[in-house]
FITIDO-345673 format. One line per 10 residues: their letters; for each residue x, y, z of N, C-alpha, C. Coordinates in nm, 2 decimals. Layout:
BEGIN
a	X/Y/Z/X/Y/Z/X/Y/Z; ...
This chain:
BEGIN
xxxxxxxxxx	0.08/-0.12/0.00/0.00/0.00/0.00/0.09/0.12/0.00; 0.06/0.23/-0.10/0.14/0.31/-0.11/0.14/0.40/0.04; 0.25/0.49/0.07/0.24/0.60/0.20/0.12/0.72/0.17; 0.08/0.71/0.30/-0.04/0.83/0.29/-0.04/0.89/0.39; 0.09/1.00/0.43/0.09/1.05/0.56/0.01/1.18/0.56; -0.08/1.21/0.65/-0.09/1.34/0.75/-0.03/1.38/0.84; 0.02/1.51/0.81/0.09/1.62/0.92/-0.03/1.70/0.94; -0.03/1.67/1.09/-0.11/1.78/1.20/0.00/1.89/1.22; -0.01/2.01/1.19/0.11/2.10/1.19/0.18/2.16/1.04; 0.13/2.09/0.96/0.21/2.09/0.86/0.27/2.23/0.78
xxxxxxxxxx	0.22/2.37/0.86/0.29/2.52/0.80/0.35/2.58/0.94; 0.39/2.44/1.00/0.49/2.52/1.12/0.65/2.45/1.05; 0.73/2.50/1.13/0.92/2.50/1.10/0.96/2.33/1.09; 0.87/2.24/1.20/0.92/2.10/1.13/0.84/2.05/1.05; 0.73/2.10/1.03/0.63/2.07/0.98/0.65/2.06/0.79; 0.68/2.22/0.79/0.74/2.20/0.64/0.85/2.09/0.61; 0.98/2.09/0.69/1.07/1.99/0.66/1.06/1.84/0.64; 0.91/1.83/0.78/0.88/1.65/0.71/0.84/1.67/0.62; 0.73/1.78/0.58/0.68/1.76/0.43/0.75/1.73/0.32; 0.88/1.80/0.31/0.97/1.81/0.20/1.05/1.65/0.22
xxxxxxxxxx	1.09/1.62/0.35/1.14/1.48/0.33/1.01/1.33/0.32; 0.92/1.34/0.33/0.84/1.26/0.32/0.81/1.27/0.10; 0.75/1.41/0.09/0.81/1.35/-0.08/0.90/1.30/-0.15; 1.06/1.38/-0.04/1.14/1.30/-0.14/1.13/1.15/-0.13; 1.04/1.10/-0.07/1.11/0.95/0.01/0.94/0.87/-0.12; 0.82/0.98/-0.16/0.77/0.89/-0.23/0.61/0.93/-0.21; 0.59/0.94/-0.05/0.47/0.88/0.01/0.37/1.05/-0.07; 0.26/1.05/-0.02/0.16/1.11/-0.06/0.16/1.14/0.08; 0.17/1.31/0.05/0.16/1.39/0.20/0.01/1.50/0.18; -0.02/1.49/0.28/-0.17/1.56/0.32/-0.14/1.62/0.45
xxxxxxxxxx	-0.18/1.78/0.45/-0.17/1.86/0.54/-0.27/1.89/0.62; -0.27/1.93/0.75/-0.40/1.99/0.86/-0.37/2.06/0.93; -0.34/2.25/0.90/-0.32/2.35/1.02/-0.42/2.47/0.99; -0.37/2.51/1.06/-0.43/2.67/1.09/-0.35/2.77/1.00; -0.36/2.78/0.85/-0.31/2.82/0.75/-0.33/2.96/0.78; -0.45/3.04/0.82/-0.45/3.18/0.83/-0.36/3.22/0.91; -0.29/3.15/0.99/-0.23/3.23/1.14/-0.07/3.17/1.11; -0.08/3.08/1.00/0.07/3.01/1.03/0.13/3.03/0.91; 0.09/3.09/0.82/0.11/3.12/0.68/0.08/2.98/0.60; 0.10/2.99/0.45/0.04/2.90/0.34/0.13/2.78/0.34
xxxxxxxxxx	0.05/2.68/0.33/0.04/2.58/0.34/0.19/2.52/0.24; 0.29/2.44/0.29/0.39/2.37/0.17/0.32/2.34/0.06; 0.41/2.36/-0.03/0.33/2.32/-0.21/0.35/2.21/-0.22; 0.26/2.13/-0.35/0.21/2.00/-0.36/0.16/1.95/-0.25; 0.08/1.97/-0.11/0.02/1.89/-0.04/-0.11/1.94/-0.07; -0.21/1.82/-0.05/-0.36/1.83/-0.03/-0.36/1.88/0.11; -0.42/2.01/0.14/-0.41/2.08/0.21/-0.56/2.09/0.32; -0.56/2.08/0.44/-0.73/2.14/0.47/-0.68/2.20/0.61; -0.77/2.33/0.64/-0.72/2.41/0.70/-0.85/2.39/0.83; -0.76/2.34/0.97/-0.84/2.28/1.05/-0.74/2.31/1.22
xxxxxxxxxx	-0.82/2.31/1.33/-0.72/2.31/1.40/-0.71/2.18/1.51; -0.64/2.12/1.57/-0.63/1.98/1.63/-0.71/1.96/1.77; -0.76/2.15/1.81/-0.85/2.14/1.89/-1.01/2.10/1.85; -1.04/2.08/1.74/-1.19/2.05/1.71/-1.16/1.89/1.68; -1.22/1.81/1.73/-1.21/1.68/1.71/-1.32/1.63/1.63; -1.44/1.69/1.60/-1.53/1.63/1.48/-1.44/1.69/1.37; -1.37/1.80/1.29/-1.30/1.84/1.19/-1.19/1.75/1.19; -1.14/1.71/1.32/-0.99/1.63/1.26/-1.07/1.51/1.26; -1.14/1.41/1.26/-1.19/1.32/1.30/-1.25/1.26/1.10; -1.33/1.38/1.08/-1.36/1.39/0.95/-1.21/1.37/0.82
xxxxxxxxxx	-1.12/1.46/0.90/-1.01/1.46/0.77/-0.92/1.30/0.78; -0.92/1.27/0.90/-0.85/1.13/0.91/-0.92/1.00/0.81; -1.07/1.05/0.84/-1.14/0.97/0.75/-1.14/1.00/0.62; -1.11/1.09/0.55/-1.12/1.10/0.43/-0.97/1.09/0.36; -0.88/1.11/0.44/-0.76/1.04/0.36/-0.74/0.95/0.43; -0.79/0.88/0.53/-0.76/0.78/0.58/-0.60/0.73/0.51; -0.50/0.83/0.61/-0.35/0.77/0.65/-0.33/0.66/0.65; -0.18/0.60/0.62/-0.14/0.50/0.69/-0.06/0.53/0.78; -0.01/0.66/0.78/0.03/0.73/0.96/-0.01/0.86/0.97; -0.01/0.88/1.09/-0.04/1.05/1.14/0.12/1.09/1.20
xxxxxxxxxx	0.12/1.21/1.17/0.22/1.29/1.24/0.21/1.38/1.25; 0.21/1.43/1.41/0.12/1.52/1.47/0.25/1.60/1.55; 0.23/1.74/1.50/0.34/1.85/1.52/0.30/2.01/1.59; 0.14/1.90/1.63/0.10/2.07/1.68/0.11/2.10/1.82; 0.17/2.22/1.88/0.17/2.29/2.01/0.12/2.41/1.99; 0.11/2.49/2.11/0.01/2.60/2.13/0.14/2.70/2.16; 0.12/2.78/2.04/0.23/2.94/2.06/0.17/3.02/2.02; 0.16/3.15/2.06/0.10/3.26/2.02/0.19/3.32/1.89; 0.15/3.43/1.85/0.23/3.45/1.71/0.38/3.51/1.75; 0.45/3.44/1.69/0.63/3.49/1.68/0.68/3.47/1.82
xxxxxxxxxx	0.58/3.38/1.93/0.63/3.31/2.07/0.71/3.22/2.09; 0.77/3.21/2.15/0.85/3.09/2.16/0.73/2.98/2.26; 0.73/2.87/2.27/0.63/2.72/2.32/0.65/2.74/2.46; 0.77/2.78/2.54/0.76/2.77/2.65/0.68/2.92/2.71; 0.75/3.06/2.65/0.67/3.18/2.67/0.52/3.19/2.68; 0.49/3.11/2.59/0.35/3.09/2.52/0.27/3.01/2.62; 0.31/2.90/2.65/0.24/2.82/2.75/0.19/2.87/2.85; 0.32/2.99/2.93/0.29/3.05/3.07/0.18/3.16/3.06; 0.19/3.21/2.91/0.10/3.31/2.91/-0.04/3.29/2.90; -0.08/3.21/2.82/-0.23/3.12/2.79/-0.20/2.93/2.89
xxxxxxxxxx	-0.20/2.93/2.97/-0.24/2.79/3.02/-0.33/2.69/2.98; -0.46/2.78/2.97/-0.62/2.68/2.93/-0.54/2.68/2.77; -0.52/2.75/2.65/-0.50/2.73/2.53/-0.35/2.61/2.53; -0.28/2.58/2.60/-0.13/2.53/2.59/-0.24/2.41/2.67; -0.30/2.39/2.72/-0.37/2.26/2.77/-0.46/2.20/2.65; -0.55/2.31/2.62/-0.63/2.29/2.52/-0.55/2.19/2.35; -0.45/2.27/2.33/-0.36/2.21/2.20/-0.26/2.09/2.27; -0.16/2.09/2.33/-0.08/2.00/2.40/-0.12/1.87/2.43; -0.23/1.94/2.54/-0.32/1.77/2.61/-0.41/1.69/2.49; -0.49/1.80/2.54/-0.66/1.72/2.46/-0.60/1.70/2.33
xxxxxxxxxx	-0.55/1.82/2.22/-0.52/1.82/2.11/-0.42/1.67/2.06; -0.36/1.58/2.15/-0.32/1.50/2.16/-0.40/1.41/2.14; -0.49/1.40/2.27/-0.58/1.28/2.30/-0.65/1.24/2.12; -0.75/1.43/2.11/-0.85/1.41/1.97/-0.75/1.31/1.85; -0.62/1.36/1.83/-0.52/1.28/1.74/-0.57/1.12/1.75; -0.51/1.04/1.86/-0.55/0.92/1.93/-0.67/0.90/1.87; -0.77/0.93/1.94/-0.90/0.94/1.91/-0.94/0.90/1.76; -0.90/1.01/1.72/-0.92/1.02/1.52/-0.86/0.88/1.46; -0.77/0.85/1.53/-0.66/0.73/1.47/-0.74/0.61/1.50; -0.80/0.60/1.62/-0.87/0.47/1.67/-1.01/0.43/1.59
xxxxxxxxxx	-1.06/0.58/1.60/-1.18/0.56/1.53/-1.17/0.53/1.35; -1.05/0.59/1.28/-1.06/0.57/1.13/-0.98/0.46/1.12; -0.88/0.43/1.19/-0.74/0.35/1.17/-0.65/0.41/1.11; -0.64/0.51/1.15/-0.54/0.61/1.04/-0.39/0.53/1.07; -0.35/0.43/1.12/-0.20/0.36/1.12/-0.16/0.43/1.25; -0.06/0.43/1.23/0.08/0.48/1.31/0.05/0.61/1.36; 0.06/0.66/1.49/0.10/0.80/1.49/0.27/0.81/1.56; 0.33/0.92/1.46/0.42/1.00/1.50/0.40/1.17/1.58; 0.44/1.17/1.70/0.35/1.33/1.76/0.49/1.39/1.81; 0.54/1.51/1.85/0.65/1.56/1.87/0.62/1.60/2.03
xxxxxxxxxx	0.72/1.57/2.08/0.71/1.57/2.27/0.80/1.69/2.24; 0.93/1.69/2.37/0.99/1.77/2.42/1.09/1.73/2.51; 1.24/1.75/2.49/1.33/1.68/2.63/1.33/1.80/2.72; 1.24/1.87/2.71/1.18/1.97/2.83/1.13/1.89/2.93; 1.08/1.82/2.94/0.98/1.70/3.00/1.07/1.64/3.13; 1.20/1.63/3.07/1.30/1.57/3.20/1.34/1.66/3.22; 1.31/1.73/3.26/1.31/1.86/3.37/1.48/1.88/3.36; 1.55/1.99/3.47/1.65/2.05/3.45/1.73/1.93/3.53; 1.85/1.97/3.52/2.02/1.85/3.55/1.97/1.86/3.70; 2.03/1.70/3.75/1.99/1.70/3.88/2.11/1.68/3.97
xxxxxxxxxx	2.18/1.72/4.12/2.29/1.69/4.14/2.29/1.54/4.14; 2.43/1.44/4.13/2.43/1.31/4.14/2.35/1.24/4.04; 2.32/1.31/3.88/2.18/1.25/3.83/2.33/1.22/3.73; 2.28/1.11/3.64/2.34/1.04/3.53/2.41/1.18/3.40; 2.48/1.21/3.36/2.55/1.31/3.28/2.48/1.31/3.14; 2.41/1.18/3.09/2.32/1.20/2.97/2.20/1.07/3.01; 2.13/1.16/2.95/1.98/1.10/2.96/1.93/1.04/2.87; 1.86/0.90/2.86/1.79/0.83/2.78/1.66/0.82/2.76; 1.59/0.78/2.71/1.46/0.76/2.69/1.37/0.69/2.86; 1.45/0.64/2.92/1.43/0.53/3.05/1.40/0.67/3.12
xxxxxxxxxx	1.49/0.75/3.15/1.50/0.86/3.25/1.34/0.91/3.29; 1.29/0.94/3.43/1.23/1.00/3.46/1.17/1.16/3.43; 1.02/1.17/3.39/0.99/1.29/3.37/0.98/1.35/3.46; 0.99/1.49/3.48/1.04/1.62/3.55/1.03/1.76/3.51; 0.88/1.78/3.46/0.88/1.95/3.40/0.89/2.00/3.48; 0.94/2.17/3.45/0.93/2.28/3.55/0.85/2.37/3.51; 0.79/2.40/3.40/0.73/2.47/3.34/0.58/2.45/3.28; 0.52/2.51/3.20/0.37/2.45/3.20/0.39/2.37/3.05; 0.47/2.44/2.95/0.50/2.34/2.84/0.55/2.21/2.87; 0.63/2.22/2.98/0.68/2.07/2.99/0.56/1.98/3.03
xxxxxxxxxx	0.52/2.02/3.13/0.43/1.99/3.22/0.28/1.90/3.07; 0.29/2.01/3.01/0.13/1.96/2.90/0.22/1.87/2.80; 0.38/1.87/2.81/0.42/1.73/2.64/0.41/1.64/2.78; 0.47/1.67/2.93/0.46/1.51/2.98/0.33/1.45/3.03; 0.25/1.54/3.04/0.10/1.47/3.03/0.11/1.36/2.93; 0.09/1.45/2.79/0.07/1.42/2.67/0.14/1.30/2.64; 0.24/1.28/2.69/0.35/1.17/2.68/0.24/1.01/2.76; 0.21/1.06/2.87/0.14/0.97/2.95/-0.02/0.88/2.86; -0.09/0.97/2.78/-0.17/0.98/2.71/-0.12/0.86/2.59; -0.02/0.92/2.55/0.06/0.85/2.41/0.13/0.70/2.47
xxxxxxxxxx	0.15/0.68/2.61/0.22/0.57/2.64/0.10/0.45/2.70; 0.01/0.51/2.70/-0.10/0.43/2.76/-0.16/0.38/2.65; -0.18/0.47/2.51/-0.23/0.43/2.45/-0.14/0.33/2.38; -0.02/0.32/2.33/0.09/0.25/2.33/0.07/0.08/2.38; 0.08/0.11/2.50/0.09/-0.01/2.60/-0.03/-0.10/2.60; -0.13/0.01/2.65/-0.25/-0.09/2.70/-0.36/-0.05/2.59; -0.33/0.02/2.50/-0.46/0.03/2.39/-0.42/-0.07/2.25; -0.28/-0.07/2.26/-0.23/-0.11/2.12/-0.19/-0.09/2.01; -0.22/0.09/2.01/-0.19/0.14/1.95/-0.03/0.20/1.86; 0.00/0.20/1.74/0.15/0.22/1.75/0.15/0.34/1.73
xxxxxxxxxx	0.23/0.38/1.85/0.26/0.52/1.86/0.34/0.57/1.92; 0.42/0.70/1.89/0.55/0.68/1.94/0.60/0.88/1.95; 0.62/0.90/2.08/0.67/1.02/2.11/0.78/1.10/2.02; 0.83/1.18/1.96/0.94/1.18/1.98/0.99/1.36/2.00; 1.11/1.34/2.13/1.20/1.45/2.18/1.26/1.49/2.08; 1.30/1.62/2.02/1.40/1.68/1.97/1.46/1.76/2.09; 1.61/1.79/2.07/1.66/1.90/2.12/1.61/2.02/2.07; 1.73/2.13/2.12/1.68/2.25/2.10/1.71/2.22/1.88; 1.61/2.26/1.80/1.55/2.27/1.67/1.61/2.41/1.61; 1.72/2.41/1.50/1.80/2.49/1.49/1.76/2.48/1.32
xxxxxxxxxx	1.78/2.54/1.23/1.79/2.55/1.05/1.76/2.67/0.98; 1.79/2.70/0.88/1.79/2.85/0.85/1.61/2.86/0.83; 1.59/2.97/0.85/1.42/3.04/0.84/1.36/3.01/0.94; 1.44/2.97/1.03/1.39/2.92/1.22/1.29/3.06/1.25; 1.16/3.02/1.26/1.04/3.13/1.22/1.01/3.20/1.40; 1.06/3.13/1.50/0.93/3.23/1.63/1.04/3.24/1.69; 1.03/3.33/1.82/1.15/3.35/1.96/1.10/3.23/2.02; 1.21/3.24/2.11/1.24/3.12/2.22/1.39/3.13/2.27; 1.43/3.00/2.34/1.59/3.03/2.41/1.72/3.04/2.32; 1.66/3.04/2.18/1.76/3.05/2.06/1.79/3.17/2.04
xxxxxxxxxx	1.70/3.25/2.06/1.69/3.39/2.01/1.89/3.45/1.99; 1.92/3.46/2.09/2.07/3.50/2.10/2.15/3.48/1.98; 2.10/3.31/1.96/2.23/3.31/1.86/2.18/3.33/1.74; 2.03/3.31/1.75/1.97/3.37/1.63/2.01/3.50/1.56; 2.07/3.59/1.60/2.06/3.71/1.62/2.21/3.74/1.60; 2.29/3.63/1.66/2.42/3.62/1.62/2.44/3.57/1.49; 2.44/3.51/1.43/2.39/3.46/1.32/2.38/3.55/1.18; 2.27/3.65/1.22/2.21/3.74/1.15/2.32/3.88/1.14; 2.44/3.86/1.24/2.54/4.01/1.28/2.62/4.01/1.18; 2.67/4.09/1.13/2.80/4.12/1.01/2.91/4.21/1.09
xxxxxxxxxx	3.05/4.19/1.01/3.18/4.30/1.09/3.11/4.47/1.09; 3.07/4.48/0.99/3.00/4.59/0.96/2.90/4.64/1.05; 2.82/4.58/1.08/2.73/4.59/1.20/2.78/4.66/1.33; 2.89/4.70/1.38/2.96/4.67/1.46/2.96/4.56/1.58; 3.03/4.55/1.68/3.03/4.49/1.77/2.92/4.39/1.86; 2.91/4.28/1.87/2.79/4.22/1.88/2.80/4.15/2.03; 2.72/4.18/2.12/2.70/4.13/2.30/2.66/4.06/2.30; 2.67/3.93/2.35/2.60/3.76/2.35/2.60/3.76/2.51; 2.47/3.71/2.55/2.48/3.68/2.69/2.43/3.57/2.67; 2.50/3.45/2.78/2.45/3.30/2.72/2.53/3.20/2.85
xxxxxxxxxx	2.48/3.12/2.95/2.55/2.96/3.00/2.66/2.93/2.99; 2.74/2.88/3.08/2.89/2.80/3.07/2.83/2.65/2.99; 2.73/2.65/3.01/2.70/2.48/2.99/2.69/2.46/2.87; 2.73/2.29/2.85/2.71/2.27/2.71/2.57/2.17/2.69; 2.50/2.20/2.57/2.40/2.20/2.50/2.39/2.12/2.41; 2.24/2.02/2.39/2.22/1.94/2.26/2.14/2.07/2.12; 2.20/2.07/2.05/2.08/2.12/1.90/2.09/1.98/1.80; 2.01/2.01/1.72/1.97/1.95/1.61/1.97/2.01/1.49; 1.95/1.97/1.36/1.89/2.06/1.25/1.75/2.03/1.20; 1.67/2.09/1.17/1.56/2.04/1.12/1.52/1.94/1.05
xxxxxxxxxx	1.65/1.93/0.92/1.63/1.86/0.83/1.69/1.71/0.90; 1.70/1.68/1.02/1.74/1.55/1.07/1.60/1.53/1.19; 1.57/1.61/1.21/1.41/1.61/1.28/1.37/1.57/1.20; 1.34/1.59/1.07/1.24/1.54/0.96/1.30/1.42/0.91; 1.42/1.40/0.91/1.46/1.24/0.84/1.43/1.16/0.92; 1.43/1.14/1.13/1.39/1.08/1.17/1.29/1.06/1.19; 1.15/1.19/1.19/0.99/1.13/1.18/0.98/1.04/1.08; 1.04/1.09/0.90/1.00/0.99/0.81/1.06/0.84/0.79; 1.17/0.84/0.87/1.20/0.71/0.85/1.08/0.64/1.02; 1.07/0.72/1.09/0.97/0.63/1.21/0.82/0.63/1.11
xxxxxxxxxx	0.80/0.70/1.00/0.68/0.66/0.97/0.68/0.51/0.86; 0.78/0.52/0.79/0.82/0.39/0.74/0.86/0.25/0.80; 0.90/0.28/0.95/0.96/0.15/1.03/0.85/0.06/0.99; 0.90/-0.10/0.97/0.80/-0.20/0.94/0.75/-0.22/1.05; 0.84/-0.26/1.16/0.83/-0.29/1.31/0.76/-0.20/1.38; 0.70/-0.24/1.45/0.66/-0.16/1.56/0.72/-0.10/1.66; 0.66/0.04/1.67/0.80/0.16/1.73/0.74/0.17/1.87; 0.87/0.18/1.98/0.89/0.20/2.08/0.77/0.33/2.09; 0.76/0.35/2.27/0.72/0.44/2.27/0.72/0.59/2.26; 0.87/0.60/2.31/0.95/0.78/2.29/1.07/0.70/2.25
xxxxxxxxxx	1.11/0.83/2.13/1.26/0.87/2.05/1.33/0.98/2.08; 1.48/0.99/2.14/1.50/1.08/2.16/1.58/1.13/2.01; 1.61/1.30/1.98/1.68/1.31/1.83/1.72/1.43/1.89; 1.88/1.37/1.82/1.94/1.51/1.87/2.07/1.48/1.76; 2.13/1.62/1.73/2.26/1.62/1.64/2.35/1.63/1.70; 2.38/1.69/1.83/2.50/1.66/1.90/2.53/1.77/2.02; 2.63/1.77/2.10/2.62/1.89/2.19/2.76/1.98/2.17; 2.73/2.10/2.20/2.81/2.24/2.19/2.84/2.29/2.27; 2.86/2.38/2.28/2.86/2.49/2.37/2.85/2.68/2.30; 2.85/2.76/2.41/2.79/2.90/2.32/3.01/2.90/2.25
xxxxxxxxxx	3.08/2.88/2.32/3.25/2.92/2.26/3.23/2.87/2.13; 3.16/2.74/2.12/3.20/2.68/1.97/3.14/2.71/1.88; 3.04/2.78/1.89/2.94/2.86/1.80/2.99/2.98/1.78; 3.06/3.07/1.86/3.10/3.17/1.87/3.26/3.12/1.76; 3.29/3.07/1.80/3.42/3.03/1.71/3.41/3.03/1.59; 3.28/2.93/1.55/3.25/2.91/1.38/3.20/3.04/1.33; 3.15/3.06/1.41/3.11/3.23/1.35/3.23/3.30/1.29; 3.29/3.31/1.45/3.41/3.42/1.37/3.53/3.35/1.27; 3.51/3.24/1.26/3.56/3.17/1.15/3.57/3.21/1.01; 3.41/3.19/0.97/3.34/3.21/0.88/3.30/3.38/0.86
xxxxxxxxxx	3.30/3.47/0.95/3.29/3.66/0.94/3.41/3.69/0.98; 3.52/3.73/0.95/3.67/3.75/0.99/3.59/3.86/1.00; 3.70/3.90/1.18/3.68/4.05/1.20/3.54/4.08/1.26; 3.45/4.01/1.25/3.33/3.99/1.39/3.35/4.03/1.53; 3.34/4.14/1.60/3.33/4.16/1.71/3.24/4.08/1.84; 3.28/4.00/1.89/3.16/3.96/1.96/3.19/3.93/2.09; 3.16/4.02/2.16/3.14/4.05/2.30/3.02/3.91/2.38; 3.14/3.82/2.46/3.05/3.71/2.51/3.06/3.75/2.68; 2.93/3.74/2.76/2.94/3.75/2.86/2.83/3.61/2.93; 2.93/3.59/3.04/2.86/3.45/3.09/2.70/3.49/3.20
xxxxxxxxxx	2.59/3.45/3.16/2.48/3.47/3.24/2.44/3.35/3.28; 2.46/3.25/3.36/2.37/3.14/3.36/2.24/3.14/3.38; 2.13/3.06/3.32/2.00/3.06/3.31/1.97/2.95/3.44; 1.86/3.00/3.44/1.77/2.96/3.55/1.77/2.84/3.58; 1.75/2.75/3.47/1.76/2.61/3.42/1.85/2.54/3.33; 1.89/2.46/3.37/2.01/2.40/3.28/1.93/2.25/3.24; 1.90/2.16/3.09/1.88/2.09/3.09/1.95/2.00/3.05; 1.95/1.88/3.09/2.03/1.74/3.05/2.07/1.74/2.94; 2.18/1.71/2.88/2.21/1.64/2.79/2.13/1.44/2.76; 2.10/1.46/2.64/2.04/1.34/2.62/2.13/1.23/2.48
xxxxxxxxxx	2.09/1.11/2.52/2.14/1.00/2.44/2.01/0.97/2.30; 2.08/0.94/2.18/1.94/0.96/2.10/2.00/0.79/2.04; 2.06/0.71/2.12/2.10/0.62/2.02/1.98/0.51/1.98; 1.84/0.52/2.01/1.76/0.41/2.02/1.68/0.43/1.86; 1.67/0.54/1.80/1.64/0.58/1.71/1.76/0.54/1.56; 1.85/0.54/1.64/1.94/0.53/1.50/1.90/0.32/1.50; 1.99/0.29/1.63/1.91/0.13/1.63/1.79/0.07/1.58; 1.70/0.16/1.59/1.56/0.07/1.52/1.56/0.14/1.38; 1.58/0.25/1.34/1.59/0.30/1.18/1.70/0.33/1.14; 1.81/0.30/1.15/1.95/0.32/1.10/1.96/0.51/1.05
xxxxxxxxxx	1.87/0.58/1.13/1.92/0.72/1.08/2.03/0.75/1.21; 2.10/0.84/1.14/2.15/0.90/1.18/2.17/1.07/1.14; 2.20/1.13/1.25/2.22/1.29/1.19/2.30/1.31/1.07; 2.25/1.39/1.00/2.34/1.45/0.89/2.44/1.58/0.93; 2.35/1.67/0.99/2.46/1.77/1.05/2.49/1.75/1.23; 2.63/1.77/1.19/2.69/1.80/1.28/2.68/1.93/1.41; 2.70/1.95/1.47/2.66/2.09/1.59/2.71/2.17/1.50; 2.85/2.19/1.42/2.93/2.28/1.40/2.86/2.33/1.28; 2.81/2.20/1.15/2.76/2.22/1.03/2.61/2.28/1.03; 2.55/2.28/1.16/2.41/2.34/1.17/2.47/2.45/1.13
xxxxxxxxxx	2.57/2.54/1.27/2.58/2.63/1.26/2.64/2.71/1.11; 2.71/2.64/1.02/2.74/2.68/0.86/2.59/2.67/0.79; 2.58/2.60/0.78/2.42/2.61/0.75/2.36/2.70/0.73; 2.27/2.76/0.86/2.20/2.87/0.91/2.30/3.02/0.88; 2.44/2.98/0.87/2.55/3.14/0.81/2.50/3.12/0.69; 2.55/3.01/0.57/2.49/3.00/0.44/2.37/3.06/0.44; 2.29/3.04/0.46/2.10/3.11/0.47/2.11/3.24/0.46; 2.18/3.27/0.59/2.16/3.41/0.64/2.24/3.54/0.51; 2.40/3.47/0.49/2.45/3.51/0.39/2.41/3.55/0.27; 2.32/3.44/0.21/2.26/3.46/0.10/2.13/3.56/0.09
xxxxxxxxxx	2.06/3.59/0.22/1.96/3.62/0.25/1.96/3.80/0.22; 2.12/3.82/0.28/2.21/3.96/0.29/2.25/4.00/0.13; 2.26/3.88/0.09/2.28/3.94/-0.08/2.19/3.98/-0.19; 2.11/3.90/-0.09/1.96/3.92/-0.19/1.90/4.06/-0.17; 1.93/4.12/-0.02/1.89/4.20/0.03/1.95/4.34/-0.05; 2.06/4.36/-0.08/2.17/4.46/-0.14/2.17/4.43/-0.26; 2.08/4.35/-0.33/2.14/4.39/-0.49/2.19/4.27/-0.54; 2.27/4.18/-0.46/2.33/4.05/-0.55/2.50/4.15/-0.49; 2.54/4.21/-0.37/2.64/4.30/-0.44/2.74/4.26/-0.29; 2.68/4.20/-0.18/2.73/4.16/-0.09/2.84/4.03/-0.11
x	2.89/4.01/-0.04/3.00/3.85/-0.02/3.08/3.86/0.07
């Protein structure tokens, strides 16, 4: 039977990337967001514009393309919010999309058989580094939010593992780190380097406030290779995946930068944040789908320069370099 995936989410930042890797890989992709608020829909998808809070509308679209998996990408952020800001600020709406918005998914899938669901959690969920706690974290590790985002993916997580376990359903969590790639669309704890990123020598001088600690990122385009290959697994998928491209620090980003901008001023001063989170192990993921990351921590960060670079020339004429 050919692939017939739905993305719940599909005109948000991972949302487009599984789209683009799910075509190249073949399947027939069908989209379900909130197109007016999130911008237009990726091209070539059958598109319907719905939100994962109304469970007769998602309930109807499951049935009418009746999937062979769901992949479900939606969280509750206000416009240009970062997921964690966003949560504290609206609670009932970050419960509303997180929790229930979860369950209706389930629900839709049980009632049509839409296959598989893939849904996107959070290694927010294992809460911040603990003294005496293990130095990297696995899928086994205990949940631990501190916040109300964390708090609504480990509900949600609970929701997805039950269903998992004792419903029978195949379904399967999966954690990204912090979600890095060029056209990275809302604020959040990125912002900084975002912003570093975007600085030229010309600009003058550029002030980074940022952690001694070192950090997991990702790139998008490996977020998306691993949902499509979990939508293809023959076998039946564990319950949470963790996915991550590797860990950094703010020096080694600051380094590639000034690598790549000679003559970059960039004033780093050490702030530690409130919260420090785990570093995590993603090796369960590559074990049952043989993916592994394509970029590297360092190559995200050339990446997102390339983007930005080009973005600056487009900007001037074609007259920059």
């Amino acid at each position: 039977m050919a692939e017939r995936i739905l993305i719940i989410g599909a005109c948000g930042f991972i949302g487009r990337a599984v789209s683009a890797a799910l075509h190249r890989s073949g399947a027939a992709v069908f989209g379900y967001d909130l197109a007016a608020h999130r911008g237009d829909p990726p091209a070539g998808i059958d598109f319907i514009d719905g939100s994962v809070t109304d469970r007769p509308a998602l309930s109807r679209a499951v049935k009418r393309i009746a999937p062979t998996a769901i992949v479900s990408l939606a969280a509750f952020s206000q416009v240009s919010t970062g997921l964690a800001v966003s949560a504290e600020a609206d609670r009932d709406a970050a419960f509303a999309v997180n929790v229930d918005g979860l369950r209706n998914v389930v629900e839709a899938g049980l009632e049509h058989g839409g296959g598989r669901i893939v849904w996107s959690s959070s290694t927010v969920v294992l809460g911040p580094v603990k003294p005496g706690a293990a130095a990297v974290l696995d899928e086994s590790a205990p949940l631990d939010p501190v916040n109300t985002y964390g708090l609504t993916k480990a509900l949600a997580e609970q929701i997805s593992r039950y269903a998992h376990d004792v419903m029978g359903l195949d379904i399967a969590a999966v954690r990204p780190t912090l979600v890095l790639g060029p056209d990275h669309p809302y604020s959040g704890v990125l912002d900084p380097i975002k912003r570093l990123l975007a600085h030229r020598p010309e600009d003058g001088p550029f002030d980074l406030e940022w952690g001694s600690h070192a950090f997991d990122i990702v790139h998008v385009e490996d977020v998306a290779a691993a949902i499509a290959a979990l939508c293809r697994r023959t076998e039946r998928l564990s319950a949470v995946y963790h996915v991550n491209g590797g860990v950094t620090t703010i020096g080694d980003i600051v380094a590639t930068v000034r690598a790549l901008r000679p003559g970059l001023d960039v004033r780093l001063s050490t702030v530690e944040p409130d919260v420090v989170y785990p570093l995590i192990a993603a090796d369960r993921i590559a074990a049952e789908t043989g993916v592994t990351p394509r970029f590297t921590p360092q190559e995200i960060i050339v990446d997102c320069l390339k983007q930005s670079n080009s973005q600056r020339k487009e900007s001037m004429g074609g007259i920059y370099v």
